[in-house]
N, C-alpha and C positions, 0 to 999 in steps of 0.2 A: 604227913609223914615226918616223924621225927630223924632228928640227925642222926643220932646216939646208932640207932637201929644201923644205919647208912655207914657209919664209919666200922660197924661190930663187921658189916661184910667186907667193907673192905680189907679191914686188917688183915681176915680170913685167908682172902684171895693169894694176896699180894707182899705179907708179911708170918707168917703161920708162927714163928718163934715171939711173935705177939711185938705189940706197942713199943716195949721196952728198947728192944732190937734198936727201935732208931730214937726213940729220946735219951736214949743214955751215949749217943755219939756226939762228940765234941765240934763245932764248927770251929779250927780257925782262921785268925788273919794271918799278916803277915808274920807276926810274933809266936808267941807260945799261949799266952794267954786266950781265955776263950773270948769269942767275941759276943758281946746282948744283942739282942735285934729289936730296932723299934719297934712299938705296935701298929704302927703305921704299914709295916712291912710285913705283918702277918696278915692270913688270912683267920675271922674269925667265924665258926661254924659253932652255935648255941643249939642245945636243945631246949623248948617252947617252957617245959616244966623241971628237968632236973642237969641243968646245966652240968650241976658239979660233978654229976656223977657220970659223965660223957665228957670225951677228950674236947674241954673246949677249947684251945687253942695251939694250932700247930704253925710252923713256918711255912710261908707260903712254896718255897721251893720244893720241900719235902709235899707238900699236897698236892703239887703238880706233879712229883714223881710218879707217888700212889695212884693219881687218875690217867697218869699213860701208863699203868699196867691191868687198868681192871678190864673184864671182860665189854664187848661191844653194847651186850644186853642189858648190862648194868650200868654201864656209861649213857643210855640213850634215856632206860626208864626208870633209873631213879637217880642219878650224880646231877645231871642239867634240872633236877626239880628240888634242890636243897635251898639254892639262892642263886640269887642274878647272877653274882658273878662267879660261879663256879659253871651257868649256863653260858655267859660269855665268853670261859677258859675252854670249856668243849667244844666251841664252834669255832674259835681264834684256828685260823687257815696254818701257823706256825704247830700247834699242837697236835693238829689233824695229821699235819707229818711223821711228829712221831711217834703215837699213836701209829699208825698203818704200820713204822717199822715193828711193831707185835704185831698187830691185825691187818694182814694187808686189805688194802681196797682195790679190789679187781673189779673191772667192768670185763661184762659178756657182750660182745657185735657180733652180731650177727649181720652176715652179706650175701649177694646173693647176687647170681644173671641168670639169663632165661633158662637153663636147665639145669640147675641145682644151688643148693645153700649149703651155708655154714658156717661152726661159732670159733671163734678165737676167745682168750683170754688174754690182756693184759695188765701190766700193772708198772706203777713209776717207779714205786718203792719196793726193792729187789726182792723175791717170797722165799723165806725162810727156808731152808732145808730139810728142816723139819716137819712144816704144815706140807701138805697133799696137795699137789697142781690141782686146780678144781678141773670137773667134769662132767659133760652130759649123755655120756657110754648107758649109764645106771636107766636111763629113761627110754622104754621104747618106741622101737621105731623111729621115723621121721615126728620130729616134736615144733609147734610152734611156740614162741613168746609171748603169752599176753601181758604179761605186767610183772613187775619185782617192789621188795620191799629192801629200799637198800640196807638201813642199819640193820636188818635181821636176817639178810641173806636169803630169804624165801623169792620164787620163783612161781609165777602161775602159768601153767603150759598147756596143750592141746595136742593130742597125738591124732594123726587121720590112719585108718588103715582099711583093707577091704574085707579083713574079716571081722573086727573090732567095733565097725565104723570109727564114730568120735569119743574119745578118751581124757579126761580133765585130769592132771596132776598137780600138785601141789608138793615144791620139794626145794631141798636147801645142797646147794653141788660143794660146797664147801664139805661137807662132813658121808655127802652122798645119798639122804635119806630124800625119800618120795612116797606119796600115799596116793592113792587114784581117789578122785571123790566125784561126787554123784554131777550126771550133766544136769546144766540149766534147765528149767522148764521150756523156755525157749532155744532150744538146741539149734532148732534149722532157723533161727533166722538169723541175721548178719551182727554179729558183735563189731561194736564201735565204740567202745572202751571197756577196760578192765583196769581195776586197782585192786591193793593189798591194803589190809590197816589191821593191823598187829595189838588186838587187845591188852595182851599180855603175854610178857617175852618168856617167864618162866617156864618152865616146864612144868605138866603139859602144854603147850602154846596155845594160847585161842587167840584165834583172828578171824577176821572178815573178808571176803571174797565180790566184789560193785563190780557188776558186768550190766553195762548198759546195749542195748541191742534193738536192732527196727528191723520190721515186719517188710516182704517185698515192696517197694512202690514211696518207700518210706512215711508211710503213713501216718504208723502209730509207734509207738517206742518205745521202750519196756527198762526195767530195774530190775535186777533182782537181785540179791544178795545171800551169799552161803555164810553158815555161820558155823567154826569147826567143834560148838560144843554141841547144835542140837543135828549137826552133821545133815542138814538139810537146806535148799534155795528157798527161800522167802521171797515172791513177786508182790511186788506193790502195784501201786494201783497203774495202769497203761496211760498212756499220756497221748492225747490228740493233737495233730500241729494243726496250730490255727493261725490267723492274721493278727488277732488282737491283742493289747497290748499286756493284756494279763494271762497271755495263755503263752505255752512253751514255743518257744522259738531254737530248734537245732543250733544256730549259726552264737548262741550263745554258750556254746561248751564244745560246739563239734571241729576239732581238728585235724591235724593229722593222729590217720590210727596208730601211726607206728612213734607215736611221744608218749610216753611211759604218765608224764605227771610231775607235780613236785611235791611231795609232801611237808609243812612246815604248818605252824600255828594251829594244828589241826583238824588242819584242810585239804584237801587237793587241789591243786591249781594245774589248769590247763588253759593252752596258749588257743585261741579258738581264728579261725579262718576269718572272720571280722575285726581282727587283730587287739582284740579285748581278752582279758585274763578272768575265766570266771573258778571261782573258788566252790567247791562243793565240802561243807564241815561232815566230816567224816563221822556226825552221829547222824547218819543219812535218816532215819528213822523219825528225824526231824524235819526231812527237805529242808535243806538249809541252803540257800543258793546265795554267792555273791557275786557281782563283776566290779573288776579293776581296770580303771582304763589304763592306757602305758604312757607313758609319759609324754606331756603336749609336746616340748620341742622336737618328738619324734613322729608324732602323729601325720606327717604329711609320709612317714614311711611305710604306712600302716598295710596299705596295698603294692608296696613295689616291689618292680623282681629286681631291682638291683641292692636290694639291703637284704641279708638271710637274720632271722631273728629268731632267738632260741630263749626258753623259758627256765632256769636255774636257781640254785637253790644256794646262797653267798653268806657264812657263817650264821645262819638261819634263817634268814629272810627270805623274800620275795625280789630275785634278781632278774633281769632282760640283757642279753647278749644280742648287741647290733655288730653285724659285718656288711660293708660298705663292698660290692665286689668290684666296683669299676675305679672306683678312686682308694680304695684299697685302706681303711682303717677299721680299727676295731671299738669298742665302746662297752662297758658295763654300766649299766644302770642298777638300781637297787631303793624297792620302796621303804619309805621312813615309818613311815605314820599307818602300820599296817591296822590298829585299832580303830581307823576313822572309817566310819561306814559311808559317808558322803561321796557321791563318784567325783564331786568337785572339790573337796579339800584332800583327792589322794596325790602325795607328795615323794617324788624322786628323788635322788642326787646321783649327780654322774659323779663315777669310784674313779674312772680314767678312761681314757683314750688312746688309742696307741696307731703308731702311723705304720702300717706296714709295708710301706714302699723304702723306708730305712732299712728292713728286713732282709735277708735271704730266703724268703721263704720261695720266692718266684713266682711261679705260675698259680691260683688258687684251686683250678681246675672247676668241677663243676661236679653235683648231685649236691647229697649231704654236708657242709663242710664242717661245721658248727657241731660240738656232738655232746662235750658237757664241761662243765664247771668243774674240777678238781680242788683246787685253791682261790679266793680269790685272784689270785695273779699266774696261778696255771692252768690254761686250757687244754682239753682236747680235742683236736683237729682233723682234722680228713686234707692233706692238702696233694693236689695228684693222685700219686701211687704210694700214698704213705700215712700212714694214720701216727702222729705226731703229739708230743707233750710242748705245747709252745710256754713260755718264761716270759708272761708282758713285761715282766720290769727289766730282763737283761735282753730281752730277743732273739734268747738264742730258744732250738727246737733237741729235742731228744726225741728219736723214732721208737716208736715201741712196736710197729707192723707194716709189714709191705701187703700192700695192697694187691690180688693177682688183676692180670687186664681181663679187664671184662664184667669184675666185679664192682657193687656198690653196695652202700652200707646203707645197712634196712633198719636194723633198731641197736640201738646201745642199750645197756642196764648197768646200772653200777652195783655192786654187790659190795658191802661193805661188811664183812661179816667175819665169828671168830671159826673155831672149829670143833664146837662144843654141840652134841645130839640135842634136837629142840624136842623130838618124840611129837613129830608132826600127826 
């Protein structure tokens, strides 16, 4: 993909009175005079073949401007594939802030006690007046969450009803659009993962639908995959669990059902009950399988009920959230060398640690605590009766929801999305 192309849409978006608008504005210092800017200080964006004739050189200030105002879809699938570092300014946990001040990033919780459920909304970064509190009115009936796609706001749901039976949707609650699409081949048997992978953001969207699922007795366990251009489930081949060392083993991907995934490098990553991270590359069509082990000096946590461990996603990489519940600290990990295929040369570095018995936070209470990565240094929390924005580097906490008693929190999704019709 050429730059030139990349910069013509952005202009479009984001500047409509064309280029001119801001090369003909004057920076200055403190004087009257204008001030030069190194080129050290610029960023420079070339196109492969006709440089000249494409804006090659802008200030780097102004190209940050520009990339906190384009749309989510255009920020995800074509600004992070121009160059490194315009990939690196996308994911910088500073930018992601403001950035959300246009596009907020709402997560959906869903909670629930024994005789009923329900979803909240919230959000760190206050939601415009303008964009639409998101919603799940638009979808009927009683609806479950099987998976999201967070930079594109899609939603995969499940309605049960008694005259419907079961009902698969697919739908984006930012803008309110939903389309019912056809149930799995394998309908009655028990789903134990689902993922989204968004081919292409444009409109019309195509993406892909990975619903992994097993047969009573857990036998045998199945794939299948919807694809929304030929509007049909594709089953692969059924998979027999065996002892040996070359045949499927569950405990290598199966975790909690109610963990969405990570998406990153082109994979999904999932935190698996053996406390191993295995990656599935989302050109599944491939079987592409990897595991990650987690980092040695944590590995003696690997099975303990006093560390809760959450699987995240840290300015694009492959991140591990340790919370220590008796001695009471927090931890980020975050893998280096995601390209090394070697289970033995995969390489951590701890981001930080944070003590929280310094803290106010109190008591940490118990179910879920752990719920997602917002920022590198803001979490979201579950602590009591209050689902919280914690600040590891000042420690202080902003509440974003009171928790009612009796409730727990079932599944989170982040929904990071604009309010633009995908024409699902």
């Amino acid at each position: 993909m050429e730059s030139s192309s990349c910069w013509n849409t952005f202009f479009k978006e984001c500047f409509p009175r064309g280029k001119k608008q801001i090369m003909n504005k004057k920076r200055k210092t403190d004087g009257s005079a204008e001030r030069q800017e190194s080129p050290e200080k610029r960023i420079v964006c070339q196109s492969s073949t006709t440089a000249s004739n494409s804006i090659a050189e802008l200030p780097s200030e102004v190209i940050y401007e520009i990339l906190t105002r384009v749309s989510v879809a255009l920020l995800v699938s074509q600004c992070r594939l121009v160059c490194k570092e315009w990939g690196r300014l996308t994911y910088d946990s500073e930018f992601k802030l403001i950035h959300s001040q246009r596009t907020p990033t709402i997560y959906l919780i869903q909670m629930s006690n024994p005789r009923e459920e329900h979803f909240s909304f919230v959000s760190l970064v206050n939601q415009s007046s303008a964009l639409p509190s998101p919603t799940l009115d638009f979808l009927p009936g009683h609806v479950e969450i099987l998976s999201s796609s967070s930079p594109h706001g899609l939603l995969c749901c499940v309605s049960y009803s008694k005259q419907n039976g079961t009902s698969y949707y697919i739908c984006k609650p930012s803008t309110g659009e939903s389309r019912k699409i056809p149930s799995p081949k394998t309908n009655q048997h028990r789903t134990l993962k689902t993922a989204i992978v968004v081919r292409k953001s444009t409109p019309p969207m195509h993406y892909n639908i990975i619903r992994f699922s097993t047969s009573p007795g857990y036998l045998v366990y199945h794939c299948e995959i919807f694809d929304s251009e030929s509007w049909e489930w594709i089953m692969l081949d059924s998979i027999i669990v065996g002892s040996e060392d070359d045949q499927f083993k569950p405990s290598t991907f199966l975790g909690s059902a109610t963990d969405p995934g990570v998406l990153v490098h082109g994979a999904i990553h999932w935190l698996s009950y053996d406390g191993h991270i295995t990656a599935l590359d989302t050109n599944i069509y491939g079987g592409s399988w990897r595991t990650i082990t987690q980092p040695h000096e944590k590995l003696e946590d690997a099975g303990g009920w006093g560390v809760e461990k959450k699987l995240v996603e840290c300015e694009g990489e492959v991140g591990l959230l340790y919370l220590e519940l008796v001695e009471k600290w927090l931890e980020l990990w975050v893998l280096q060398d995601y390209s090394s295929t070697s289970t033995d040369e995969t390489k951590w570095s701890k981001t930080y640690r944070v003590d929280l018995t310094l803290t106010n936070l109190g008591v940490l209470g118990s179910g879920k605590l752990l719920l997602d990565l917002y920022t590198k240094h803001t979490i979201l929390m579950k602590i009591e009766n209050e689902i919280i924005w914690y600040d590891c580097k000042t420690g202080t906490k902003t509440v974003a929801l009171k928790v009612e008693p009796g409730f727990s929190v079932l599944q989170v999704h982040q929904i990071y999305s604009d309010s633009l019709p995908c024409f699902l």
